[in-house]
PyMOL CGO cylinders between C-alpha atoms (Angstrom):
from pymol import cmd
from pymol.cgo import CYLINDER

trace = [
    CYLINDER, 40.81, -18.15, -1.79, 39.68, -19.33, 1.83, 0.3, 1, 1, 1, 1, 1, 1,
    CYLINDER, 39.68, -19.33, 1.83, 36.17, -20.79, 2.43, 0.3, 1, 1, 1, 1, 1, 1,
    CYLINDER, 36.17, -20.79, 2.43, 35.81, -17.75, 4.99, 0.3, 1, 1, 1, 1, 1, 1,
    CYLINDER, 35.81, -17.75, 4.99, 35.70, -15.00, 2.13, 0.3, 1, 1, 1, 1, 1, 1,
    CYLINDER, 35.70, -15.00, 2.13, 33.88, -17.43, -0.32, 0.3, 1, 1, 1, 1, 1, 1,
    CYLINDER, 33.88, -17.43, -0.32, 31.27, -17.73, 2.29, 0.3, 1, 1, 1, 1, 1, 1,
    CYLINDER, 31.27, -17.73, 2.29, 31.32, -13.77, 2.74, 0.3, 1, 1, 1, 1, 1, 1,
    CYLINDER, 31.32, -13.77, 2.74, 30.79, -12.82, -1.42, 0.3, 1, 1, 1, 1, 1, 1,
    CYLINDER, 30.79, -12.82, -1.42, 27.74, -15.65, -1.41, 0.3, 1, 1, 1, 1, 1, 1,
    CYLINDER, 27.74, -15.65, -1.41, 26.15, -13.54, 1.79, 0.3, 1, 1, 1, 1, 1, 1,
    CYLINDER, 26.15, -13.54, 1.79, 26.98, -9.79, 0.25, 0.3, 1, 1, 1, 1, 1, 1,
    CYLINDER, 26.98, -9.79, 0.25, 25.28, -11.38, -3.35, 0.3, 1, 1, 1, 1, 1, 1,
    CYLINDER, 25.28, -11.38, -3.35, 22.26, -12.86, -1.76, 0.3, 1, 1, 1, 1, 1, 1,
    CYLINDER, 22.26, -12.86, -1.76, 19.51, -9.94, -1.50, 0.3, 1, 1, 1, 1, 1, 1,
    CYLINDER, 19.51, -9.94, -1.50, 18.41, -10.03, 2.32, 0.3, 1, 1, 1, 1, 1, 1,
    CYLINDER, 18.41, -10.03, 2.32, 14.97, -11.42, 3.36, 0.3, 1, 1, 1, 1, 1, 1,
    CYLINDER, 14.97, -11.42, 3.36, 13.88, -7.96, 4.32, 0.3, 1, 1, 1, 1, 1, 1,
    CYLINDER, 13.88, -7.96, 4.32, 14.07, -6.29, 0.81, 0.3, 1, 1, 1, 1, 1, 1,
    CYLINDER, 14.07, -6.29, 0.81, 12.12, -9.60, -0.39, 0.3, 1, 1, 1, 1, 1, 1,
    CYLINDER, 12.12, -9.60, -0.39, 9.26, -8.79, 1.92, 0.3, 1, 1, 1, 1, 1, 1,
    CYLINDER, 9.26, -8.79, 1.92, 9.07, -5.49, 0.87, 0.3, 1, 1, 1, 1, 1, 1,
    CYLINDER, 9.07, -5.49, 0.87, 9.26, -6.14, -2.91, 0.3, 1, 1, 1, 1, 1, 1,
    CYLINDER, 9.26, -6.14, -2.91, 6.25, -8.81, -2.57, 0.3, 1, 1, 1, 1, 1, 1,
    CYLINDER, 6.25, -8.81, -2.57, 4.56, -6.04, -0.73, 0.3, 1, 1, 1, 1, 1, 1,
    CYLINDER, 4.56, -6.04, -0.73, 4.80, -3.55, -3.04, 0.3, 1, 1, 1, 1, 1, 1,
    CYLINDER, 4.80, -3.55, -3.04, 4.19, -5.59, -5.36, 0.3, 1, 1, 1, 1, 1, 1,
    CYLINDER, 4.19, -5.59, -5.36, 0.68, -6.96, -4.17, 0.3, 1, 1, 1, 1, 1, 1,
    CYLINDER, 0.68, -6.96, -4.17, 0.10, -3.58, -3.66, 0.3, 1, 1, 1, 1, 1, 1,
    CYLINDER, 0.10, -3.58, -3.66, 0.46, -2.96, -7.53, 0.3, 1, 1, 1, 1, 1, 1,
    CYLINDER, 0.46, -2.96, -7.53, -1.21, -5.46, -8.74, 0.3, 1, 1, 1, 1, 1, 1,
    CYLINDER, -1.21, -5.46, -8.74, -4.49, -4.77, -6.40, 0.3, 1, 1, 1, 1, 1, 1,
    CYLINDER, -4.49, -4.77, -6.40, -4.26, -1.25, -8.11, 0.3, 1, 1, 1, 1, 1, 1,
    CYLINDER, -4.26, -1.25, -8.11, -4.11, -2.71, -11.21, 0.3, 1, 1, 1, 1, 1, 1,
    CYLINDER, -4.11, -2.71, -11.21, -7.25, -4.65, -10.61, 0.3, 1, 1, 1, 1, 1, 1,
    CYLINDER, -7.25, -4.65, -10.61, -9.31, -2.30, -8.83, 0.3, 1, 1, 1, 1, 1, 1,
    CYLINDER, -9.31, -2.30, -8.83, -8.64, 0.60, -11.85, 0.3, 1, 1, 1, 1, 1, 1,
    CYLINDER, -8.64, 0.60, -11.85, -11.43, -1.10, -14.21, 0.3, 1, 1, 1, 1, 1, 1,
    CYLINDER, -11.43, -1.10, -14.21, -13.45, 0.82, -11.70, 0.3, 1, 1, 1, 1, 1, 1,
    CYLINDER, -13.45, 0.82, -11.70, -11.35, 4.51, -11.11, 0.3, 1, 1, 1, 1, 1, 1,
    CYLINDER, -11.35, 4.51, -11.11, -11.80, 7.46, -13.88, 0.3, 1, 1, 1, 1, 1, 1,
    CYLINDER, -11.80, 7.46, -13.88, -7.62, 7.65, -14.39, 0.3, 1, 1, 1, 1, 1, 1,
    CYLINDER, -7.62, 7.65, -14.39, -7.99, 11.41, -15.56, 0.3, 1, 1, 1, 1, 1, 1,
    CYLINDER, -7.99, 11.41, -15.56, -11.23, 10.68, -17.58, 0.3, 1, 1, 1, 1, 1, 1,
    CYLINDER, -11.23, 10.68, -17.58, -11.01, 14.06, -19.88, 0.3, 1, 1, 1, 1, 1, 1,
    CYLINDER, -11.01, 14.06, -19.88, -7.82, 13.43, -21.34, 0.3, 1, 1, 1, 1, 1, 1,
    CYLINDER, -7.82, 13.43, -21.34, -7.72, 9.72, -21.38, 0.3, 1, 1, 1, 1, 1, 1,
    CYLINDER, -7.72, 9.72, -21.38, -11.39, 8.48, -21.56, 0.3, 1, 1, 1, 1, 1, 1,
    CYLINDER, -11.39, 8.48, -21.56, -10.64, 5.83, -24.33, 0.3, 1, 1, 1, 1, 1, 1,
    CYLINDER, -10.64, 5.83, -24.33, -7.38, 4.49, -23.11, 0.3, 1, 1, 1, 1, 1, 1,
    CYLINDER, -7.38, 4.49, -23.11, -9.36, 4.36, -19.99, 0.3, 1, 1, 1, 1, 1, 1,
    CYLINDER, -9.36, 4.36, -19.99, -12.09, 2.50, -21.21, 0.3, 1, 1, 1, 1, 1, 1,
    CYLINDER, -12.09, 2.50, -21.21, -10.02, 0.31, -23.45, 0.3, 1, 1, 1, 1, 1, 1,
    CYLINDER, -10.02, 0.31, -23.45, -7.61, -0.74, -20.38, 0.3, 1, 1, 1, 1, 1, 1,
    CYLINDER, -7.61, -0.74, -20.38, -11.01, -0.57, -18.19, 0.3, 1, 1, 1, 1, 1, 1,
    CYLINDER, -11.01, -0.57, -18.19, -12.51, -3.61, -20.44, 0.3, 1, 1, 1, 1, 1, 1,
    CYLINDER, -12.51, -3.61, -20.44, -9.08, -5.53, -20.04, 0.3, 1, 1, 1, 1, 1, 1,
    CYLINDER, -9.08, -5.53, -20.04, -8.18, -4.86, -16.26, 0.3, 1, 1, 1, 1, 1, 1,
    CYLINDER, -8.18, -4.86, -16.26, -12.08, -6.00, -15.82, 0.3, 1, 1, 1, 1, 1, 1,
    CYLINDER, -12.08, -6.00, -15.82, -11.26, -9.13, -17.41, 0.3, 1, 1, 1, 1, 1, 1,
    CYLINDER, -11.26, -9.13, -17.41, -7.75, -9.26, -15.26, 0.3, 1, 1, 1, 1, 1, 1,
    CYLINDER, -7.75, -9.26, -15.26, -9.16, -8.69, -12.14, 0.3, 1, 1, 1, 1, 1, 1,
    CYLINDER, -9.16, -8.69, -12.14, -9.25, -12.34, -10.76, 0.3, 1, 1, 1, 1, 1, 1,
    CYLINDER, -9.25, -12.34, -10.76, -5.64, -13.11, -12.40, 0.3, 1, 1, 1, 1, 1, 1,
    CYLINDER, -5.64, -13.11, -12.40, -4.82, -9.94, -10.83, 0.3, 1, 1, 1, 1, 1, 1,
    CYLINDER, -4.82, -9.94, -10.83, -6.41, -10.91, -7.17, 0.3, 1, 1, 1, 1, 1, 1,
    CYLINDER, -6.41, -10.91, -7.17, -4.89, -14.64, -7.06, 0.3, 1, 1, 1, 1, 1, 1,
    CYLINDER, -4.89, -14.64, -7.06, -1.29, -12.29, -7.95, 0.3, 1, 1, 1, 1, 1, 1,
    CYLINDER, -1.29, -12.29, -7.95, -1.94, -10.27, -4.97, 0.3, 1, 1, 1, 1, 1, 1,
    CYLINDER, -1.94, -10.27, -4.97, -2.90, -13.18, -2.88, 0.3, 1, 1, 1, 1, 1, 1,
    CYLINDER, -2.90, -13.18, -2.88, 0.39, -15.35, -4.00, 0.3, 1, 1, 1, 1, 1, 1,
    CYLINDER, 0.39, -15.35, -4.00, 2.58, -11.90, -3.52, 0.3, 1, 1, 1, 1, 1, 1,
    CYLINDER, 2.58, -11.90, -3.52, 1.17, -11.42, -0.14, 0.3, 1, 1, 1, 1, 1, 1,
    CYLINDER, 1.17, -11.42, -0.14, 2.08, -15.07, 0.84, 0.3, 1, 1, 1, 1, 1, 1,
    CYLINDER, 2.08, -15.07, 0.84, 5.50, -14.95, -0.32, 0.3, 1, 1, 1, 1, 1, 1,
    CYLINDER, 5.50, -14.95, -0.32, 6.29, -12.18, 1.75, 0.3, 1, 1, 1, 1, 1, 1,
    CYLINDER, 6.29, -12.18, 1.75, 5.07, -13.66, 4.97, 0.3, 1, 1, 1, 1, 1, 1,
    CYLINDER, 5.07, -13.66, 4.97, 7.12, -16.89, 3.77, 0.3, 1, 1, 1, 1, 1, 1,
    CYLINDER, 7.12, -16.89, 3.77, 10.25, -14.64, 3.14, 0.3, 1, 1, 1, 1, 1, 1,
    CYLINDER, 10.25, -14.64, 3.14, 9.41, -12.73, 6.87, 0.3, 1, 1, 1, 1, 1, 1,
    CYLINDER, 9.41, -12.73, 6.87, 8.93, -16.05, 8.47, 0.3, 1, 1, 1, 1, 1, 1,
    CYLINDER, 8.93, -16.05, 8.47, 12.32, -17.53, 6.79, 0.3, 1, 1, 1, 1, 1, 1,
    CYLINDER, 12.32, -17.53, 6.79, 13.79, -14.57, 7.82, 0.3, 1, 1, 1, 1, 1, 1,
    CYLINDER, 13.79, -14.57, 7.82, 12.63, -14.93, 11.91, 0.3, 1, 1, 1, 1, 1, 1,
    CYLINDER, 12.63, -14.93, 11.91, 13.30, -18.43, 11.24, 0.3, 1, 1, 1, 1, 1, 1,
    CYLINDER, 13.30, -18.43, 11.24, 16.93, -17.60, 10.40, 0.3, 1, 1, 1, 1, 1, 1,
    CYLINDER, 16.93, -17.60, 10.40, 16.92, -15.75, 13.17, 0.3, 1, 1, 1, 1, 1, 1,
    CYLINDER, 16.92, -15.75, 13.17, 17.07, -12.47, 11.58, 0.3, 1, 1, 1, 1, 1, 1,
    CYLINDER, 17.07, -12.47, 11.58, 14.27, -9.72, 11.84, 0.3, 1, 1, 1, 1, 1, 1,
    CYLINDER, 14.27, -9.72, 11.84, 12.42, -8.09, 9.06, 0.3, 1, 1, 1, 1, 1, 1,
    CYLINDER, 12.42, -8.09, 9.06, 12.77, -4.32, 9.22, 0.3, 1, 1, 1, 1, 1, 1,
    CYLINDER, 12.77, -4.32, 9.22, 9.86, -2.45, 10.56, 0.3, 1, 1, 1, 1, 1, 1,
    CYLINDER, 9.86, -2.45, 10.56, 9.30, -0.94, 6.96, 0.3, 1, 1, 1, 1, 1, 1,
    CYLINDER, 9.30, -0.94, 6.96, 9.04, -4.43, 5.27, 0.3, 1, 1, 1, 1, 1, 1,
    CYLINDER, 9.04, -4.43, 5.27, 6.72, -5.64, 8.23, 0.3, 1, 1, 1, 1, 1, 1,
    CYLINDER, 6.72, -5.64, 8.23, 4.52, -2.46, 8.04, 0.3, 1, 1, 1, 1, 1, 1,
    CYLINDER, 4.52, -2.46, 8.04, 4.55, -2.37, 4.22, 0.3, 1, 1, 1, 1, 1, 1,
    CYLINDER, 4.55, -2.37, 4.22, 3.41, -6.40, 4.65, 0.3, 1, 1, 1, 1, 1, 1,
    CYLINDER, 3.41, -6.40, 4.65, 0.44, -5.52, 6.82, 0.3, 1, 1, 1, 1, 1, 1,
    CYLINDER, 0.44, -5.52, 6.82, -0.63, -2.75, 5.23, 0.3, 1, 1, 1, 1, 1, 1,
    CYLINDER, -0.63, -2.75, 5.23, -0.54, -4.52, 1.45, 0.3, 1, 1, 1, 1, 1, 1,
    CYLINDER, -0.54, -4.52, 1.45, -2.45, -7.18, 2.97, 0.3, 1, 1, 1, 1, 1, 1,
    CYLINDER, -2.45, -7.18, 2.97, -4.77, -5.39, 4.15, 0.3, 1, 1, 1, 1, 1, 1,
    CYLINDER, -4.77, -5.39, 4.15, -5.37, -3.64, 1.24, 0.3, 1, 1, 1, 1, 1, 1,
    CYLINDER, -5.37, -3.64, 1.24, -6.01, -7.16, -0.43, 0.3, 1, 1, 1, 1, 1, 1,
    CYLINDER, -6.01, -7.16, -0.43, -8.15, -8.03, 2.01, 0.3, 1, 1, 1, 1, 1, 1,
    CYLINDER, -8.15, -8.03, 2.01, -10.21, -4.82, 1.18, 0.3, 1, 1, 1, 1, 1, 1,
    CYLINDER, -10.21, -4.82, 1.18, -10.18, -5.79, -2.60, 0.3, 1, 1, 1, 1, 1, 1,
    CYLINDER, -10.18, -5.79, -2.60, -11.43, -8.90, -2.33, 0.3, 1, 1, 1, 1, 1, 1,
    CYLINDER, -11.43, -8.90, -2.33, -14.26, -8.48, -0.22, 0.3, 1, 1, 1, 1, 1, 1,
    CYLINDER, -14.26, -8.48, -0.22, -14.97, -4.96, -0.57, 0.3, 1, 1, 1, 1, 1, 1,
    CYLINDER, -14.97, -4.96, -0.57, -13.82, -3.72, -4.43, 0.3, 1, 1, 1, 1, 1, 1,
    CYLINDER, -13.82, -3.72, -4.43, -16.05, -0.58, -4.52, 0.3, 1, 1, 1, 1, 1, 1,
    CYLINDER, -16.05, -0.58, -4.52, -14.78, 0.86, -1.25, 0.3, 1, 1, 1, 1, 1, 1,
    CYLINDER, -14.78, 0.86, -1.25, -11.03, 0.41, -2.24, 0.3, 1, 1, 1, 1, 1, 1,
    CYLINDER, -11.03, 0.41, -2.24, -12.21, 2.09, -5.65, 0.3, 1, 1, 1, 1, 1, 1,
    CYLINDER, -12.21, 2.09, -5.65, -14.27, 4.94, -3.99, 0.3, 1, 1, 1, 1, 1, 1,
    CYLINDER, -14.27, 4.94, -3.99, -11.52, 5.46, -1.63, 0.3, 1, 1, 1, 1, 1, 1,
    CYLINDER, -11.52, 5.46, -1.63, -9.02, 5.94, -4.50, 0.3, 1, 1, 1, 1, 1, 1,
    CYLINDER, -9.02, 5.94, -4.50, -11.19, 7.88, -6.46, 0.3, 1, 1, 1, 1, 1, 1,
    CYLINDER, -11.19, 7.88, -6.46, -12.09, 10.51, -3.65, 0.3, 1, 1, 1, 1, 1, 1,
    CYLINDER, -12.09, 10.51, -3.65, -8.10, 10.80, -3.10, 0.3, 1, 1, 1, 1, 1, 1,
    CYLINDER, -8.10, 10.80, -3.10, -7.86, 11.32, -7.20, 0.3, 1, 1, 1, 1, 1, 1,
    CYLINDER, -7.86, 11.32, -7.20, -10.37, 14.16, -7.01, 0.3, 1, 1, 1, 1, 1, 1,
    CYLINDER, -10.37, 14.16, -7.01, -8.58, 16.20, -4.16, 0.3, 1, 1, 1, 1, 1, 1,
]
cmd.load_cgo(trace, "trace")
């Protein structure tokens, strides 16, 4: 086997820096959800215990939860920059997705009741 094909089988095996970004994006995007449901009704007629039950332990989460978000968001501006630094560009999807997911951190840091009342207003539509 030639070093040229070896070389080829590493790249095609390696996941590319794009799909990273976007997986730490959704990601942080997840686990903000996750700690902003201790405040959303999640279908409150037919689940109101489980609800309440995974309201008390997402409440206790939350910060765990937060610091997640924060260390998923800065992986995938490491990955991005790696990525640029490589010189290869992130797609527009994993940039946008980046943005947008850390925004929505941002948002759930400072302002939890607006990212909640926001979700629950789309919940009730």
């Amino acid at each position: 086997m030639t070093d040229h094909t070896a070389d080829e089988k590493r790249a095609a095996s390696k996941p590319d820096h794009a799909s990273r970004t976007a997986l730490a994006s959704v990601a942080a995007i997840g686990s903000v959800l996750a700690a902003s449901s201790c405040c959303l009704p999640v279908l409150p007629f037919l689940f109101a215990a489980g609800a309440a039950g995974g309201s008390a332990f997402l409440t206790t989460a939350r910060p765990y939860l937060l610091v997640a978000s924060v260390l998923f968001i800065a992986s995938g501006f490491y990955q991005a920059w790696r990525a640029k630094r490589c010189e290869r560009n992130p797609g527009v999807i994993s940039t946008l997705l980046l943005w947008t997911s850390t925004v929505f951190v941002i948002i759930a840091i400072f302002f939890p009741q607006v990212m909640a009342n926001a979700a629950a207003s789309l919940m009730a539509r």
